[in-house]
C-alpha positions as CSV (number, residue, x, y, z in Angstrom):
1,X,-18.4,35.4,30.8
2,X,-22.2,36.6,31.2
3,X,-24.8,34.0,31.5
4,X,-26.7,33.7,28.5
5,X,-29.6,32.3,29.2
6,X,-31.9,32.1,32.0
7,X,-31.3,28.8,33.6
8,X,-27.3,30.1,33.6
9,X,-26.4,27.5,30.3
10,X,-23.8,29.6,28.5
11,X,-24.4,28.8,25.0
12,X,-25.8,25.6,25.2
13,X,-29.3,26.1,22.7
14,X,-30.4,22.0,23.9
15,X,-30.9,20.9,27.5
16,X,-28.3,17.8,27.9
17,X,-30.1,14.8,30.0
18,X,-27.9,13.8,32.7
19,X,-25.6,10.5,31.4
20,X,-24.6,8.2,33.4
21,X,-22.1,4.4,33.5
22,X,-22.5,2.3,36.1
23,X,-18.9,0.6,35.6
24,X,-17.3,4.2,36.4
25,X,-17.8,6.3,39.4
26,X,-21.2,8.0,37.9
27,X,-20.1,10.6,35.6
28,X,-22.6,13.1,34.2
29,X,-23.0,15.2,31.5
30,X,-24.7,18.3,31.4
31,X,-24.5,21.6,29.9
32,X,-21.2,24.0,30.2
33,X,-22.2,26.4,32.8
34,X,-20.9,30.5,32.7
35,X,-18.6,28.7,36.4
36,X,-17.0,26.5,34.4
37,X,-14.7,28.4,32.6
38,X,-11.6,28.2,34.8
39,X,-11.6,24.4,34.8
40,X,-12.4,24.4,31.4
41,X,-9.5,26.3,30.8
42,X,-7.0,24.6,32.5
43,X,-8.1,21.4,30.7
44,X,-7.7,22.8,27.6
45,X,-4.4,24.3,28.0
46,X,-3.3,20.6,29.9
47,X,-4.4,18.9,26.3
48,X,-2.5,21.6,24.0
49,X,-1.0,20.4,21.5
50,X,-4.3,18.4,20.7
51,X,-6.2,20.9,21.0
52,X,-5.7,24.7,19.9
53,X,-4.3,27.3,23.2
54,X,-6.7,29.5,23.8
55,X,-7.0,32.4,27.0
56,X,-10.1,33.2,28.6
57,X,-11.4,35.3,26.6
58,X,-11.7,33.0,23.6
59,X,-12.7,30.1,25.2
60,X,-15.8,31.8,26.5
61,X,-16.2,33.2,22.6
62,X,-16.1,29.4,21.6
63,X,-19.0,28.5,24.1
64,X,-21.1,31.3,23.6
65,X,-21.3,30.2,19.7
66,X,-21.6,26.4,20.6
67,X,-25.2,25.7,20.3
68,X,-23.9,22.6,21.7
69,X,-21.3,23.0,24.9
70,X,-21.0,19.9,27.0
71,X,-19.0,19.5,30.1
72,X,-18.6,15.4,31.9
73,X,-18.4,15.4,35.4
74,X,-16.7,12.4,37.4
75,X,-15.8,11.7,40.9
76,X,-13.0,14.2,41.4
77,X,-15.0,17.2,39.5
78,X,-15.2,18.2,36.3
79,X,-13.4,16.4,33.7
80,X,-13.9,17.4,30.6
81,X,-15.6,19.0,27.9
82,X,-16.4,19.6,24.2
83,X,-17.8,22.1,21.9
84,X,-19.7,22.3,18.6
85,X,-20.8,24.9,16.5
86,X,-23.2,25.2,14.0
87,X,-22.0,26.3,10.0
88,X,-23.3,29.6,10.9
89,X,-20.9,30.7,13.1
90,X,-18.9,34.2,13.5
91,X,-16.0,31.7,14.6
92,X,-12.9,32.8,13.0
93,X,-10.8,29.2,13.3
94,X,-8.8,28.2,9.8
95,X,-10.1,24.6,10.3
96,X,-14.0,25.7,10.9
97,X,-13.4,28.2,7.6
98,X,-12.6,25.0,6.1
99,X,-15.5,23.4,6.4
100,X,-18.3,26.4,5.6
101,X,-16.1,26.8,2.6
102,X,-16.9,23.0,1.5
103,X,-20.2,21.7,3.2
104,X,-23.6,22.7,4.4
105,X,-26.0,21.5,7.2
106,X,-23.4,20.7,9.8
107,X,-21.7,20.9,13.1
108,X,-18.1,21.6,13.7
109,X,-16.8,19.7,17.1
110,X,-14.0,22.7,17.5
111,X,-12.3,21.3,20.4
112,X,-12.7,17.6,23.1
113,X,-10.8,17.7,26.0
114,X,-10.6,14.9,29.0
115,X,-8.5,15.5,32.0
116,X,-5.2,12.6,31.5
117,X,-6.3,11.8,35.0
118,X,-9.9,10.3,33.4
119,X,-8.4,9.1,30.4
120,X,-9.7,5.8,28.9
121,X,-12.3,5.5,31.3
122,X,-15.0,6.0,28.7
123,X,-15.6,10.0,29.1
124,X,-15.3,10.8,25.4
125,X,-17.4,8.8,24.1
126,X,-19.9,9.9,26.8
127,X,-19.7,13.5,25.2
128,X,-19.6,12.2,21.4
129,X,-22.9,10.0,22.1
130,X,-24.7,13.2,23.6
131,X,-23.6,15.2,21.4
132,X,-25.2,12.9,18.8
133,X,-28.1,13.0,20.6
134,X,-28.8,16.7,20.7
135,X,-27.8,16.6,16.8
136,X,-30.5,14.2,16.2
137,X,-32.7,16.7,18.4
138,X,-31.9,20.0,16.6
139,X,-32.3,18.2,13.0
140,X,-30.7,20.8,11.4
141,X,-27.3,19.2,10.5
142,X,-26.2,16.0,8.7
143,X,-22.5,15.6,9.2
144,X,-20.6,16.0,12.0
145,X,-17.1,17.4,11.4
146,X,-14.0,17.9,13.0
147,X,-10.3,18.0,12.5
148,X,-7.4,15.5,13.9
149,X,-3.7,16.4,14.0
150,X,-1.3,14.4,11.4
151,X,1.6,16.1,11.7
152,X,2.1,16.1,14.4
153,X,0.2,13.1,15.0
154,X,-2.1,12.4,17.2
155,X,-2.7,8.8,17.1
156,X,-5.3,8.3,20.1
157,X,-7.4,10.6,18.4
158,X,-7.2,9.1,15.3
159,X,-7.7,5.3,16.5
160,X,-10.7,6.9,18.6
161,X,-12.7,9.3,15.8
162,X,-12.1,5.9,12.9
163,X,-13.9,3.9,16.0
164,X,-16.8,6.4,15.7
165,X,-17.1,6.5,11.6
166,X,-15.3,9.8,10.9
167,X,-13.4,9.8,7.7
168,X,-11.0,12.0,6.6
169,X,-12.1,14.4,3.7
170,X,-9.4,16.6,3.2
171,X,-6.4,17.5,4.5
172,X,-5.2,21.3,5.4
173,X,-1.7,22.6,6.6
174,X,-2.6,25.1,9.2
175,X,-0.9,28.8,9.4
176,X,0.4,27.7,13.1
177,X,2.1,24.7,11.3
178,X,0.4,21.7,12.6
179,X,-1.1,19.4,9.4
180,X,-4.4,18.4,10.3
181,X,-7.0,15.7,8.9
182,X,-9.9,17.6,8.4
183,X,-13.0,14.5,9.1
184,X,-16.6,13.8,8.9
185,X,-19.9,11.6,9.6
186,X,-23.0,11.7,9.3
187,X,-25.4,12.3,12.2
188,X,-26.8,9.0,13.0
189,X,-30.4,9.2,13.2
């Protein structure tokens, strides 16, 4: 994957200030850089079925259209990561189609993924409340939307995105044959 940008931020349109918890062994967020994509593979593939299988190829696709790419770093290395594209995207995903068929003026979080290592420790919600963040910065979307499986479930991720305001708004049966929850807030401002 080629760098896109000078300062080596693949994709990522907003500079992501360094987060940090003190309770937890200092993880930071920052940008997805064109070196992450091996780890950010092997995460990925690790949280499948949660999130969609994807190769190499389509993963760096993914960030290269996520005006938004975030990877959270903790003691043992990278982590995990999520990305989120804007409505006018060239990505081809059923469950982002869904969305630009409905609404304007949002983002689409296309996938989150935490190594089960790091789990419950707080690292999601570290990439959801930048992500906010740099939402409020770009102040060109009002909703942030993204899609939960229902069948099969995926009940952490649905206890977790209620937590943060999401609510569902429609509900698709995907060609691949997962039923997902397709959900939505607005960007808190």
């Amino acid at each position: 994957m080629a760098d896109t940008r000078p300062d080596g931020n693949a994709g990522a349109a907003l500079a992501a200030r360094p987060v940090t918890v003190a309770a937890m062994s200092t993880p930071i967020v920052r940008p997805v850089v064109s070196g992450d994509l091996p780890r950010l593979l092997e995460i990925n593939e690790a949280n499948v079925p949660a999130v969609g299988s994807v190769d190499a190829d389509r993963l760096a696709f993914i960030i290269n259209e996520s005006p938004i790419a975030l990877a959270v770093e903790h003691s043992d290395g990278l982590a995990g990561f999520c990305l989120v594209l804007g409505s006018d995207s060239a990505y081809d995903s059923v469950n982002y189609r869904w969305f630009t068929e409905r609404y304007d003026r949002f983002m689409y979080l296309d996938r989150v993924a935490v190594d089960a290592a790091t789990r419950s420790q707080g690292l999601g919600t570290l990439l959801y409340d930048e992500v906010d963040r740099l939402m409020r910065e770009r102040a060109d979307a009002e909703y942030l939307a993204l899609e939960v499986n229902v069948d099969p479930p995926n009940e952490g991720s649905l206890r977790f995105h209620a937590r943060l305001g999401f609510v569902e708004v429609g509900r698709q049966d995907t060609p691949y044959g997962i039923r997902v929850s397709m959900q939505m807030r607005p960007v808190t401002r």
